[in-house]
C-alpha positions in Angstrom: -21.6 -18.0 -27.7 -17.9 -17.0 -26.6 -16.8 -20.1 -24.6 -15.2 -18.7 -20.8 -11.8 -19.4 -21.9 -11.3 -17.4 -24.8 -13.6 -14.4 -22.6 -10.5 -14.5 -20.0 -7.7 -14.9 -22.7 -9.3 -11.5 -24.4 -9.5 -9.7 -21.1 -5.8 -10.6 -20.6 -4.9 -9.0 -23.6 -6.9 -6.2 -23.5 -5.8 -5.2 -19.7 -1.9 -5.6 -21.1 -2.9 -3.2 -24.2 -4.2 -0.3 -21.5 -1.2 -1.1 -19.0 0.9 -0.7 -22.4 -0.9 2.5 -22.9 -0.7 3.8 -19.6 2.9 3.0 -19.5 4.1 4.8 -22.6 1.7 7.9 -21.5 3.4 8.4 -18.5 6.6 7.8 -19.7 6.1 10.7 -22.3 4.5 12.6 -19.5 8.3 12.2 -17.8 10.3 12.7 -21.0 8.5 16.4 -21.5 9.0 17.1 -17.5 12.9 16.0 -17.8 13.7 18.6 -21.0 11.8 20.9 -19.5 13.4 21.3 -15.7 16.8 19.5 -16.8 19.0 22.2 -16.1 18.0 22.3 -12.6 17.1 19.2 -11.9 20.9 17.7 -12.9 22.1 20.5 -11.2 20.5 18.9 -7.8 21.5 15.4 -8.4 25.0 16.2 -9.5 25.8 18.7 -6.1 24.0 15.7 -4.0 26.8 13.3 -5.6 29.5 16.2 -4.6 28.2 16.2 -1.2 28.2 12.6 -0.9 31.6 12.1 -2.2 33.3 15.0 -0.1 31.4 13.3 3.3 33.0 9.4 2.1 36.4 11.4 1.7 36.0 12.3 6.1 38.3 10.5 8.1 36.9 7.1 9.7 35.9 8.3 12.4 33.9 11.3 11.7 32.1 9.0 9.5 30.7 7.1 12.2 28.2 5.1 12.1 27.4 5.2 8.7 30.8 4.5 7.0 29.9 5.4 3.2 27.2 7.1 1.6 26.4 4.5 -1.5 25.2 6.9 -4.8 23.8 5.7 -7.7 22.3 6.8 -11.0 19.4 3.4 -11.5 18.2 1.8 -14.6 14.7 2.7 -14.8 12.1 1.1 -17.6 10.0 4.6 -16.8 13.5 6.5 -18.0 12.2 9.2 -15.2 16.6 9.8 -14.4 16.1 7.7 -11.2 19.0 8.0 -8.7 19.3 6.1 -5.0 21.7 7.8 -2.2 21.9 5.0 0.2 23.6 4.4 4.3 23.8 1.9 6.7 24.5 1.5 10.5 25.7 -1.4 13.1 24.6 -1.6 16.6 23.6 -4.5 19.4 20.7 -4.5 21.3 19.5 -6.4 24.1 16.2 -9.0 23.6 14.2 -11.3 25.4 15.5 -14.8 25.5 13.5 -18.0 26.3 16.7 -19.6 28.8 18.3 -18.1 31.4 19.4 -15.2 31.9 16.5 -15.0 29.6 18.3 -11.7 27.2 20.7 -11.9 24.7 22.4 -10.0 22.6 21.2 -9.5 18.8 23.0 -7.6 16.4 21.1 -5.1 14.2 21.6 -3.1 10.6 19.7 0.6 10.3 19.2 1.2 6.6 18.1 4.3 5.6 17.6 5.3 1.7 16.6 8.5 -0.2 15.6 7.7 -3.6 15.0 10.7 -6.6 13.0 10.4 -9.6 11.4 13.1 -12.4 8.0 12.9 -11.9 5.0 12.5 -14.9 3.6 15.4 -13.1 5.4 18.5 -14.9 7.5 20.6 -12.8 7.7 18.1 -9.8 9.8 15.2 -8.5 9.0 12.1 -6.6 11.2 11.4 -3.6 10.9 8.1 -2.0 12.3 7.8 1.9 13.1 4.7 3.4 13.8 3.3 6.7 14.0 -0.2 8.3 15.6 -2.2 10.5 16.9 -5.7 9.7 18.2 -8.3 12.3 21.0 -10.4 12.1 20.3 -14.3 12.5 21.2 -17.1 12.0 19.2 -19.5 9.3 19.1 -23.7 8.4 19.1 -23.7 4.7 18.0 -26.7 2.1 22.0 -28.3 2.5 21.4 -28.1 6.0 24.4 -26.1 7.3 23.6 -22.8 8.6 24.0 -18.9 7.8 24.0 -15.8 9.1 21.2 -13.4 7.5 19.2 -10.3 8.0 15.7 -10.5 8.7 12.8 -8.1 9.1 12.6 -7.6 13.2 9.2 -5.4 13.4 11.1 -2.4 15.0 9.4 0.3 13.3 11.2 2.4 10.4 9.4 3.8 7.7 9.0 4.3 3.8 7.0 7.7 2.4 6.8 8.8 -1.6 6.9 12.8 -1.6 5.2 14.9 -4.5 7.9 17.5 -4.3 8.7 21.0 -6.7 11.5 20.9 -8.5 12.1 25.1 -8.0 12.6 23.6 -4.6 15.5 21.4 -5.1 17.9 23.5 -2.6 20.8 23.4 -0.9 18.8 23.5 2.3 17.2 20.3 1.2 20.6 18.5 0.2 22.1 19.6 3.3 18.8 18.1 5.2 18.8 14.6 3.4 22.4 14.7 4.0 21.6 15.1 7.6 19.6 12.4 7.8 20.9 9.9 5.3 24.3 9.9 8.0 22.1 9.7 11.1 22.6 13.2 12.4 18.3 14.2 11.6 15.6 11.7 12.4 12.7 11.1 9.6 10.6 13.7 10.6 13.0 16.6 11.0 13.1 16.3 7.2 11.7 19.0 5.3 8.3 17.7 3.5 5.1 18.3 4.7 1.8 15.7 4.3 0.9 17.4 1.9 3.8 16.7 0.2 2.9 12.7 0.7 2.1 11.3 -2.9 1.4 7.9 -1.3 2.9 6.1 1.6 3.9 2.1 1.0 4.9 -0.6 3.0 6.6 -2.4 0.0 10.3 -3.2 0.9 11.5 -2.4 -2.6 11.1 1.1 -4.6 7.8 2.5 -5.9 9.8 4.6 -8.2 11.5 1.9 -10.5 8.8 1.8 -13.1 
């Protein structure tokens, strides 16, 4: 009779054989996708950089309050051509204090992030939006002096994975994630639809990254 110890060592490797499996499927799945909608696909990505760089070259001012667009091509173990297009913005706001004059003043950071990936699914792309609000406090750490650091303040934001067509990588659709990566559009003026939803998440970190 199988003692319970080598029954549980067995299922472990047999459940890292199928995620193996499942892995190297979907990867394939993304390869076949990628030669087969590369032309426009890089075509999107690389106009979306131009954009980016020609809003960063605006004076200072225009490019308040986002400053610079941050654009990135990712290292991905799915190799699904994973790209991040990333702002952020500065403002105060006034909260509830426990002494008198019982509000103060607490400093916030708006992040907002688009993030585009090939898809396993032929002939689509995943786009992953993401929105949050971080406030700025002020920590005791293990030496016992103190820091300033960003921490999640419950103001609402969001973070949505779209099942989108690659024939509809646009320039209407650069021009709205533009829009909304430097503040001008809020999330739901962007152009998907529910349908479009592939799953919503309330991870803090990418879905996408493999």
């Amino acid at each position: 009779m199988t003692h319970w110890l080598e029954e549980a060592e067995n299922k472990k490797v047999e459940k890292a054989k199928v995620s193996r499996t499942k892995i190297r499927k979907k990867m394939e799945e993304i390869k076949q996708n990628y030669e087969a909608n590369k032309e426009a696909y890089d075509r999107f990505i690389n106009s979306l950089f131009i954009l980016c760089q020609r809003a960063n070259s605006l004076p200072p001012k225009t490019r308040e309050p986002w400053d610079t667009i941050e654009s990135k091509a990712r290292e991905s173990k799915l190799n699904n051509h994973y790209f991040t297009f990333g702002t952020r913005e500065r403002f105060d706001k006034k909260v509830p204090a426990k002494i008198f004059p019982f509000f103060k003043t607490r400093h916030y950071k708006h992040v907002r992030k688009i993030m585009i990936a090939v898809s396993e699914t032929m002939g689509m792309v995943n786009i992953e939006v993401y929105e949050d609000y971080l406030a700025k406090t002020r920590l005791l750490i293990d030496d016992q002096s103190d820091r300033d650091t960003f921490i999640d303040d419950g103001l609402e934001g969001g973070h949505f994975i779209y099942h989108y067509s690659i024939k509809d990588l646009n320039d209407a659709l650069m021009l709205n994630l533009l829009d909304w990566l430097v503040f001008k559009k809020d999330m739901e003026h962007l152009p998907f639809k529910d349908e479009d939803i592939k799953r919503p998440t309330k991870s803090k970190t990418s879905g996408m990254e493999g």
